[in-house]
Jmol script that loads the backbone (N, CA, C; Angstrom):
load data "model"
ATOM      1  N   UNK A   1      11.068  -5.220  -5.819  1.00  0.00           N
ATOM      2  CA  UNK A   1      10.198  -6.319  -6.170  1.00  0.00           C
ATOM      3  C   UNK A   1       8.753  -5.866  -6.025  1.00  0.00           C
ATOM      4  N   UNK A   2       8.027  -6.395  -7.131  1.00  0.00           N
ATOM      5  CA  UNK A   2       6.168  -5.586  -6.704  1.00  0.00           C
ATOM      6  C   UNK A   2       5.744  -7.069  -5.624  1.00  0.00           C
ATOM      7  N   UNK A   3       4.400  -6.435  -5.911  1.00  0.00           N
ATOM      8  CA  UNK A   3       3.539  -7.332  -4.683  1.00  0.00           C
ATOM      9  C   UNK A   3       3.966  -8.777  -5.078  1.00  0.00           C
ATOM     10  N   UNK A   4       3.647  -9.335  -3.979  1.00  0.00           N
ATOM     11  CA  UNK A   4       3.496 -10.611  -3.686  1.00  0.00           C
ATOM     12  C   UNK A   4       2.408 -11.376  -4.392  1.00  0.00           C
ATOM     13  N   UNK A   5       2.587 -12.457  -5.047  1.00  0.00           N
ATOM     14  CA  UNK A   5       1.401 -12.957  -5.751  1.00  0.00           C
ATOM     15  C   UNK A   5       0.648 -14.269  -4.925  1.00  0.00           C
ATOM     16  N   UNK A   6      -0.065 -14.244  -4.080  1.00  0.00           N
ATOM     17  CA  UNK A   6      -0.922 -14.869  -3.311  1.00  0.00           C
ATOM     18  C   UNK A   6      -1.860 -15.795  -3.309  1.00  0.00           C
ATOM     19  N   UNK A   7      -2.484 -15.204  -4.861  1.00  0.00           N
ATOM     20  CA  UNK A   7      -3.837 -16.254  -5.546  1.00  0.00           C
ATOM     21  C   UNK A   7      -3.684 -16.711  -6.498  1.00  0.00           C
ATOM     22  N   UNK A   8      -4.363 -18.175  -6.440  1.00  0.00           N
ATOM     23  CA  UNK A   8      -3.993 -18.979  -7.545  1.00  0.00           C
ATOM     24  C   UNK A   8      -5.054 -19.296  -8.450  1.00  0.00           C
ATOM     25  N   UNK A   9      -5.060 -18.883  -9.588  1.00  0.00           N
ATOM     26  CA  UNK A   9      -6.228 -18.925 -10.638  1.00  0.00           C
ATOM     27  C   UNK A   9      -6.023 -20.566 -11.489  1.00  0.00           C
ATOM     28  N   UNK A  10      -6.953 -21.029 -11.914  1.00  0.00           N
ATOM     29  CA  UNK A  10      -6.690 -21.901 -13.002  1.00  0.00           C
ATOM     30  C   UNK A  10      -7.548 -22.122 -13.410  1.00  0.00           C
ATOM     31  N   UNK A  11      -7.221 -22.710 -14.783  1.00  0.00           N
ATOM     32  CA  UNK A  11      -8.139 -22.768 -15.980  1.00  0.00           C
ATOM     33  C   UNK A  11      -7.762 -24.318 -17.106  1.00  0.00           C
ATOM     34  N   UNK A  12      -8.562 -24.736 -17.625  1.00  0.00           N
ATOM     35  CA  UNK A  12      -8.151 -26.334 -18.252  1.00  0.00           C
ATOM     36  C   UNK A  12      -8.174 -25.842 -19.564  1.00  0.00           C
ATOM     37  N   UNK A  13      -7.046 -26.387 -20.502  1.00  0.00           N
ATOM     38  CA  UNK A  13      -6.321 -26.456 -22.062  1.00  0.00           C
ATOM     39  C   UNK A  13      -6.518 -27.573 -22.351  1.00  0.00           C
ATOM     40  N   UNK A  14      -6.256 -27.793 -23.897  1.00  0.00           N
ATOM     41  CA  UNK A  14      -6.297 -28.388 -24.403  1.00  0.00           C
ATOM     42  C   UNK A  14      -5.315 -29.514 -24.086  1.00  0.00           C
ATOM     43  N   UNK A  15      -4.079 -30.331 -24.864  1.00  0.00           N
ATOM     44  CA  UNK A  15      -3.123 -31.106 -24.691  1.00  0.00           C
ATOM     45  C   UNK A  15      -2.229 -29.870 -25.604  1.00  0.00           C
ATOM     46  N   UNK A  16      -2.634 -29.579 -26.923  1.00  0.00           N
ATOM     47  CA  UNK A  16      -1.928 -29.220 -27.913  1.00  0.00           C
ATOM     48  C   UNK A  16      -1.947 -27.256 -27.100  1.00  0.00           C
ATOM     49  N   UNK A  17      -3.181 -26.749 -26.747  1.00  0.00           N
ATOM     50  CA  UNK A  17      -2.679 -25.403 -26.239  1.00  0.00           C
ATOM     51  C   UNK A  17      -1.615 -25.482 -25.148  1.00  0.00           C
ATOM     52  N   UNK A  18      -1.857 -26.424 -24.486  1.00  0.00           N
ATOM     53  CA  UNK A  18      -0.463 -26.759 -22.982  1.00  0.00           C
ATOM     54  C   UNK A  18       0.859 -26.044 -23.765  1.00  0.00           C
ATOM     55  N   UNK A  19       1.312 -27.151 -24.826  1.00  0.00           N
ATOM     56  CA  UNK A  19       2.436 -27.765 -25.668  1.00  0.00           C
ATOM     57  C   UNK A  19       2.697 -25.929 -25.646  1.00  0.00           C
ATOM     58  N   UNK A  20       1.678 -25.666 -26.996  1.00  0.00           N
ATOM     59  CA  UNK A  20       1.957 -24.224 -27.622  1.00  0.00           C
ATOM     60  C   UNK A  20       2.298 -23.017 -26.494  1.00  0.00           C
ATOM     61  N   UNK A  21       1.468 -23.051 -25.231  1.00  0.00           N
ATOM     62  CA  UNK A  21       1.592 -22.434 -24.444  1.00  0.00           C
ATOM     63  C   UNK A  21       3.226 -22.179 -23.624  1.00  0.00           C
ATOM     64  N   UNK A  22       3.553 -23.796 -23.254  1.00  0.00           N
ATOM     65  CA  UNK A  22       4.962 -23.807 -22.648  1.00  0.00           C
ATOM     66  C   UNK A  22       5.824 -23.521 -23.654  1.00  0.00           C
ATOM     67  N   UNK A  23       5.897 -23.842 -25.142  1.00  0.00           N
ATOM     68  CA  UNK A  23       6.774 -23.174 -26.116  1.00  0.00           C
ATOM     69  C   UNK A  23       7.172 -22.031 -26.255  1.00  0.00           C
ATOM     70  N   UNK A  24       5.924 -21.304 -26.308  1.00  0.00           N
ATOM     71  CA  UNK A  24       6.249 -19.416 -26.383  1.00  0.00           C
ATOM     72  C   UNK A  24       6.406 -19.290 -25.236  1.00  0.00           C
ATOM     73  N   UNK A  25       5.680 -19.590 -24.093  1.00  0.00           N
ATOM     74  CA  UNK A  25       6.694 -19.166 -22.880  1.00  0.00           C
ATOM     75  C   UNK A  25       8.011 -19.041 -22.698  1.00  0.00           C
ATOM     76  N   UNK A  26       8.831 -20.503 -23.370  1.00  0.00           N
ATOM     77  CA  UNK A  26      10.220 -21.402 -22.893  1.00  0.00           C
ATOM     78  C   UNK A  26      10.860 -20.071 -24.204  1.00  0.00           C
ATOM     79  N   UNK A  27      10.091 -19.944 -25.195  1.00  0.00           N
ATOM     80  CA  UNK A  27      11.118 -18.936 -26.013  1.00  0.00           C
ATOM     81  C   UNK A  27      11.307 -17.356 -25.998  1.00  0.00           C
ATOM     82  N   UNK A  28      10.336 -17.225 -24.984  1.00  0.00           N
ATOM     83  CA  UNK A  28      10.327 -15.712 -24.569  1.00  0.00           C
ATOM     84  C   UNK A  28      10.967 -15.281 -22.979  1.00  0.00           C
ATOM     85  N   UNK A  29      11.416 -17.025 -22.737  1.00  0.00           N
ATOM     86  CA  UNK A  29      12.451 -16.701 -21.235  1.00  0.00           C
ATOM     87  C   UNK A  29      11.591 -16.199 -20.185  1.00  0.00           C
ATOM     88  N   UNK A  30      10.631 -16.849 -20.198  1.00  0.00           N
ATOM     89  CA  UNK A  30       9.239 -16.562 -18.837  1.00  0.00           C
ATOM     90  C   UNK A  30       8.941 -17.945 -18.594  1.00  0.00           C
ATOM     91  N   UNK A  31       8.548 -18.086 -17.222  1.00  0.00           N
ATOM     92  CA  UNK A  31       7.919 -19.389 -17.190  1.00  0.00           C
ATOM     93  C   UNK A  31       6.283 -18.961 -17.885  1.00  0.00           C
ATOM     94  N   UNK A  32       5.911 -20.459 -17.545  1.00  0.00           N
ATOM     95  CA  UNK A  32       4.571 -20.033 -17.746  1.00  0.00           C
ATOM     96  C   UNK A  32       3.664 -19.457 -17.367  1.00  0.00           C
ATOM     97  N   UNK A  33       3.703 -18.762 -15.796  1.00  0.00           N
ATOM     98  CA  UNK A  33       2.832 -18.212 -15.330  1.00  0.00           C
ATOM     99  C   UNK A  33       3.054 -16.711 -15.884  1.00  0.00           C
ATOM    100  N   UNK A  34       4.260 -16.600 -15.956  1.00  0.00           N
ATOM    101  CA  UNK A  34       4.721 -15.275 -16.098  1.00  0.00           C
ATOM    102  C   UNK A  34       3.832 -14.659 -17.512  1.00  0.00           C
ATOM    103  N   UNK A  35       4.218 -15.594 -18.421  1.00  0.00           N
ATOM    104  CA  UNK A  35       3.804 -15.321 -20.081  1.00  0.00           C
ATOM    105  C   UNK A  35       2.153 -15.001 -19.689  1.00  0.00           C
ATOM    106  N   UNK A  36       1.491 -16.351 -19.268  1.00  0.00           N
ATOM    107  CA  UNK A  36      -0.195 -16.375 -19.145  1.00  0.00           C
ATOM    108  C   UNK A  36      -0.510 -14.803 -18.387  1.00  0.00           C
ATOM    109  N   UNK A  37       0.063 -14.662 -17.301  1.00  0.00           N
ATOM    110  CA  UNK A  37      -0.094 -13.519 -16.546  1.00  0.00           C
ATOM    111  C   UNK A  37       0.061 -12.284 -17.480  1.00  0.00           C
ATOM    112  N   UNK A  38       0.992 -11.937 -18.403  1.00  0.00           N
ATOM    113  CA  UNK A  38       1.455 -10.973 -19.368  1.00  0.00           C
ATOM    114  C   UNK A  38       0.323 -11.033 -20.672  1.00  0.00           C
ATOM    115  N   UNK A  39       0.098 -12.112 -20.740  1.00  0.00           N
ATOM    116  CA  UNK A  39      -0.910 -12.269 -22.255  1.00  0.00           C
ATOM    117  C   UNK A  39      -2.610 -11.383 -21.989  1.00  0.00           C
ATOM    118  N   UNK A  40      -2.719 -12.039 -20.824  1.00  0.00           N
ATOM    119  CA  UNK A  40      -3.882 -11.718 -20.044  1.00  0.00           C
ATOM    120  C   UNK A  40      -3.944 -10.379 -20.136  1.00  0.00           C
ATOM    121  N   UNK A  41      -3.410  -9.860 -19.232  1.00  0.00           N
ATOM    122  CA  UNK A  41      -3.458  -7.633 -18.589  1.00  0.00           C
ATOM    123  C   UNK A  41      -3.212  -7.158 -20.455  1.00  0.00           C
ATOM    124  N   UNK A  42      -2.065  -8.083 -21.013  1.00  0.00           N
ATOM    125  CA  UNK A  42      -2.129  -7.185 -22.511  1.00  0.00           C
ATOM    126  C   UNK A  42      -3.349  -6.832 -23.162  1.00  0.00           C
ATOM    127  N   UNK A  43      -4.025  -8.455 -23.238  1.00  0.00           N
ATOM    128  CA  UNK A  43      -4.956  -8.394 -23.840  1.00  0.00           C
ATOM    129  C   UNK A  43      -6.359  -7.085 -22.925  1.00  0.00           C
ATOM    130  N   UNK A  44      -6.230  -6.971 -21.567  1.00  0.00           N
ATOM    131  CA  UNK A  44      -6.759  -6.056 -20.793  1.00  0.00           C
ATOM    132  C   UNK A  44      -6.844  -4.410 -21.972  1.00  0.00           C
ATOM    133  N   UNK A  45      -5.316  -4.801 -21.945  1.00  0.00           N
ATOM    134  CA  UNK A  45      -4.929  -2.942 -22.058  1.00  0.00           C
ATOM    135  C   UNK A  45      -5.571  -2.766 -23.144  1.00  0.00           C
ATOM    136  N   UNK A  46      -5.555  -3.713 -24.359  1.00  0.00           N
ATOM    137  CA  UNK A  46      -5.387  -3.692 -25.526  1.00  0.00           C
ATOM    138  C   UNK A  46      -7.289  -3.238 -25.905  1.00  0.00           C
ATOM    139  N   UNK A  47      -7.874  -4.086 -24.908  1.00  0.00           N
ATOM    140  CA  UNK A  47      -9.641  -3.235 -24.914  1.00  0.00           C
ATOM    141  C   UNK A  47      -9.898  -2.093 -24.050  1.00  0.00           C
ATOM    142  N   UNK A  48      -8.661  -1.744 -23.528  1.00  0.00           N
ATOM    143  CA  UNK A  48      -8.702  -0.229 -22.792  1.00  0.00           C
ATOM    144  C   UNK A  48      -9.182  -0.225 -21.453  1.00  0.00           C
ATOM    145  N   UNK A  49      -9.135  -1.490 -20.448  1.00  0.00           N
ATOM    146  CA  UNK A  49      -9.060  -1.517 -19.238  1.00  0.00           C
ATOM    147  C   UNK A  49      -8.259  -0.664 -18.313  1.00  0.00           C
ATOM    148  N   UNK A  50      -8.392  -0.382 -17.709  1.00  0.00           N
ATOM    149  CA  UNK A  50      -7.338   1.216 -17.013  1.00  0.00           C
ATOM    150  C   UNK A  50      -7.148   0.548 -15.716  1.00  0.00           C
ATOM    151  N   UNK A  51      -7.523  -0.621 -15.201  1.00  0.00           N
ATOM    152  CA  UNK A  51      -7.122  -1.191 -14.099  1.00  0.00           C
ATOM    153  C   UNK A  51      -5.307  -1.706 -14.846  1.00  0.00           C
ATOM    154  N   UNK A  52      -5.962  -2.850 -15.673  1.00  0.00           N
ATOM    155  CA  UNK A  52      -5.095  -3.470 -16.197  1.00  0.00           C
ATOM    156  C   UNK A  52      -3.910  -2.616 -16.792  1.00  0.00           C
ATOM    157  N   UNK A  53      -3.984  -1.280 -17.032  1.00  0.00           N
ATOM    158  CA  UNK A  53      -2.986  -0.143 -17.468  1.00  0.00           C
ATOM    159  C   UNK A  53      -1.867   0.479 -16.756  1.00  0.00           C
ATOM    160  N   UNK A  54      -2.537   0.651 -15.672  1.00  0.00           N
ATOM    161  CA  UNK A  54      -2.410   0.466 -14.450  1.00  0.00           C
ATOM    162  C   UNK A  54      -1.118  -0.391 -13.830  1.00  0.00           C
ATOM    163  N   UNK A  55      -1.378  -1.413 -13.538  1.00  0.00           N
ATOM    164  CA  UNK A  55      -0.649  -3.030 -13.318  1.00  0.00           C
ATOM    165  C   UNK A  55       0.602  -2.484 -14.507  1.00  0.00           C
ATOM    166  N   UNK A  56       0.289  -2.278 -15.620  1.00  0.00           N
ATOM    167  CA  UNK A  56       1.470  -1.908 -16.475  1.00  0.00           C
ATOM    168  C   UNK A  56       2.828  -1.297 -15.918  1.00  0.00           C
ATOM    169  N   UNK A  57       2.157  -0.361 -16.404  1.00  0.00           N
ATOM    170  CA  UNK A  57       2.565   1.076 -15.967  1.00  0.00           C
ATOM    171  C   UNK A  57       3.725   1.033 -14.161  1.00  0.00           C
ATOM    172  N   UNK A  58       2.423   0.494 -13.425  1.00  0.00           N
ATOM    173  CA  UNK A  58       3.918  -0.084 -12.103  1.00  0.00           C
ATOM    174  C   UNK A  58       4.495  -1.167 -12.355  1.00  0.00           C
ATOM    175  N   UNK A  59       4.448  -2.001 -13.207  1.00  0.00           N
ATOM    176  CA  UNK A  59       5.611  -2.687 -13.552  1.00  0.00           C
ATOM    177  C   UNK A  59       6.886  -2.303 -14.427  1.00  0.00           C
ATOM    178  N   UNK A  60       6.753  -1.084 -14.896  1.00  0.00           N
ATOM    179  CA  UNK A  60       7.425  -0.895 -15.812  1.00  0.00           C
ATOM    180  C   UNK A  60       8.443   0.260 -14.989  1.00  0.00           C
ATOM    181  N   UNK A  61       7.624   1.121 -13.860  1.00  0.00           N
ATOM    182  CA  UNK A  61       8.012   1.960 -12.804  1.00  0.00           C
ATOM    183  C   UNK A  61       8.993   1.100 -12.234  1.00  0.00           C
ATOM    184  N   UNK A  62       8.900   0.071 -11.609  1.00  0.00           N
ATOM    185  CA  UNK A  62       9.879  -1.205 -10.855  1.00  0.00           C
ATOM    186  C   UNK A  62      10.971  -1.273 -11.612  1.00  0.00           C
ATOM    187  N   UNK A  63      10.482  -1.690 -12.877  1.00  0.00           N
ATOM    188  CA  UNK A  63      11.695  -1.942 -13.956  1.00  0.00           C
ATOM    189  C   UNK A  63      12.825  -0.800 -14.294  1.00  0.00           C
ATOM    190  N   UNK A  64      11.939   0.276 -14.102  1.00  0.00           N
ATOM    191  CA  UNK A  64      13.014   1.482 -14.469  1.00  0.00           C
ATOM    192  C   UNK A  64      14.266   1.705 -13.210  1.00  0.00           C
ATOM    193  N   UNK A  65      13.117   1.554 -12.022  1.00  0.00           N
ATOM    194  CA  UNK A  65      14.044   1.958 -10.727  1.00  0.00           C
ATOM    195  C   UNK A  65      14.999   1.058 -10.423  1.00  0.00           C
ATOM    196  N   UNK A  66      14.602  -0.513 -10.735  1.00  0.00           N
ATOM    197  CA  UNK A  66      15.629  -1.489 -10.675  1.00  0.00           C
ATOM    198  C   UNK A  66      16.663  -1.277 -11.551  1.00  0.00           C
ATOM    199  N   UNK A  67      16.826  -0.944 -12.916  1.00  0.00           N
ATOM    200  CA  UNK A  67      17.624  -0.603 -14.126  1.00  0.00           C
ATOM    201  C   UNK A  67      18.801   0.313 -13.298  1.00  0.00           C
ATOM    202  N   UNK A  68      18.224   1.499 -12.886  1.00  0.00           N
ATOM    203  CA  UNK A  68      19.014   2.873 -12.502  1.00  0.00           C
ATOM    204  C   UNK A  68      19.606   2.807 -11.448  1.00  0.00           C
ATOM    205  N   UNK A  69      18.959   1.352 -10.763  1.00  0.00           N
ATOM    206  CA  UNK A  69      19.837   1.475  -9.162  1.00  0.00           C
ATOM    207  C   UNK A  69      21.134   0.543  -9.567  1.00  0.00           C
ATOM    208  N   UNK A  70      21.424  -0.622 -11.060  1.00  0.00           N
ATOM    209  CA  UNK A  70      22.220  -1.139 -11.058  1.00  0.00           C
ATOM    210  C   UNK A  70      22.938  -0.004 -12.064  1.00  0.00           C
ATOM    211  N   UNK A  71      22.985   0.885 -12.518  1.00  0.00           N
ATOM    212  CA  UNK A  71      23.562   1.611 -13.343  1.00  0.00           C
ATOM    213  C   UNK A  71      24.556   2.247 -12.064  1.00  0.00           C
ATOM    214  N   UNK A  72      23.856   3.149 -11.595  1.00  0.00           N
ATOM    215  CA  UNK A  72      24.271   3.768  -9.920  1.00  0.00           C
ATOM    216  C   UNK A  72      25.591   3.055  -9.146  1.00  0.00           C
ATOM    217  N   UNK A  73      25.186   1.503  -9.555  1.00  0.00           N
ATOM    218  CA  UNK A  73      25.643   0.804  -8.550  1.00  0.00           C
ATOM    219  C   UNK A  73      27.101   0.522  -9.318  1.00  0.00           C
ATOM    220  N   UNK A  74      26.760   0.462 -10.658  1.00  0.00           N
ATOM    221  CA  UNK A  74      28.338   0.175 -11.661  1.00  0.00           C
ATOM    222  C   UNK A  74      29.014   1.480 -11.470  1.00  0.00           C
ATOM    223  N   UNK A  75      28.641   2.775 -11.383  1.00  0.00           N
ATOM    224  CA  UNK A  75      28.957   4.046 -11.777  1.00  0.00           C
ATOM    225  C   UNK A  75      29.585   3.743 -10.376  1.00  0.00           C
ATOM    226  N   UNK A  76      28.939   3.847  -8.870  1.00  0.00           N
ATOM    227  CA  UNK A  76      30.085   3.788  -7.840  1.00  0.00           C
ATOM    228  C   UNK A  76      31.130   3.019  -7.908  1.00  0.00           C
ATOM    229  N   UNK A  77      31.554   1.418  -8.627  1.00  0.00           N
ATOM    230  CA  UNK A  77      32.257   0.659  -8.285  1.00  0.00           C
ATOM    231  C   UNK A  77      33.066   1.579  -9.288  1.00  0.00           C
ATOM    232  N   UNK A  78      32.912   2.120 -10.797  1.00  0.00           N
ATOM    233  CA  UNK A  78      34.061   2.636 -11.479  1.00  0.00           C
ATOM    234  C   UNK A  78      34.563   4.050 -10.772  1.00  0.00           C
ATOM    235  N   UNK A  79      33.962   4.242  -9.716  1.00  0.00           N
ATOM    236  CA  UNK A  79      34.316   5.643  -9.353  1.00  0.00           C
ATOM    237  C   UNK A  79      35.356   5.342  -8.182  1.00  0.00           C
ATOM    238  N   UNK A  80      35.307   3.898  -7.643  1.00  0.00           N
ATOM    239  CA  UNK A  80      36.191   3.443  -6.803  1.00  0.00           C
ATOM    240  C   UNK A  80      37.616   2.786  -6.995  1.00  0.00           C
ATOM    241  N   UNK A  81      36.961   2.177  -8.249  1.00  0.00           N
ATOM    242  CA  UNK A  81      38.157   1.801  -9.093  1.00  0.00           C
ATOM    243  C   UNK A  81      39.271   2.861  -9.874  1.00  0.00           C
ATOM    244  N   UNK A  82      38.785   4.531  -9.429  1.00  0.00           N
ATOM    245  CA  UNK A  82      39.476   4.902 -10.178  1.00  0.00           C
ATOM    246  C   UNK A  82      40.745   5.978  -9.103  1.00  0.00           C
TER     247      UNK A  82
END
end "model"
wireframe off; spacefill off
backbone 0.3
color backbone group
């Protein structure tokens, strides 16, 4: 799991950005903080912020190691099963 998220930012929408906002969230299977949080650092990377590249990059490190430890983890149970 990465860091702990601690601080709470906010910012005021429209009625109709809310709506649009929780939609693409609800259809991309993120809540909403998750999506806003993701839109944000993209839009970071995307003007070439290297903090925000950064933040990527170890999330994607997490993602890999989490992936390989459940691969690992199927590969022992078929190795037990056999």
């Amino acid at each position: 799991m990465g860091p702990s998220r601690t601080e709470l930012m906010q910012f005021k929408v429209t009625p109709e950005e809310r709506k649009l906002i929780e939609n693409v969230a609800k259809k991309q299977g993120m809540t909403v903080s998750e999506y806003v949080r993701a839109a944000v650092i993209m839009d970071m990377v995307l003007e070439g912020e290297v903090g925000a590249m950064k933040v990527v990059v170890d999330s994607i490190g997490r993602k890999a190691v989490q992936v390989l430890r459940r691969r690992a983890d199927r590969l022992a149970d078929l190795g037990a099963e056999g």
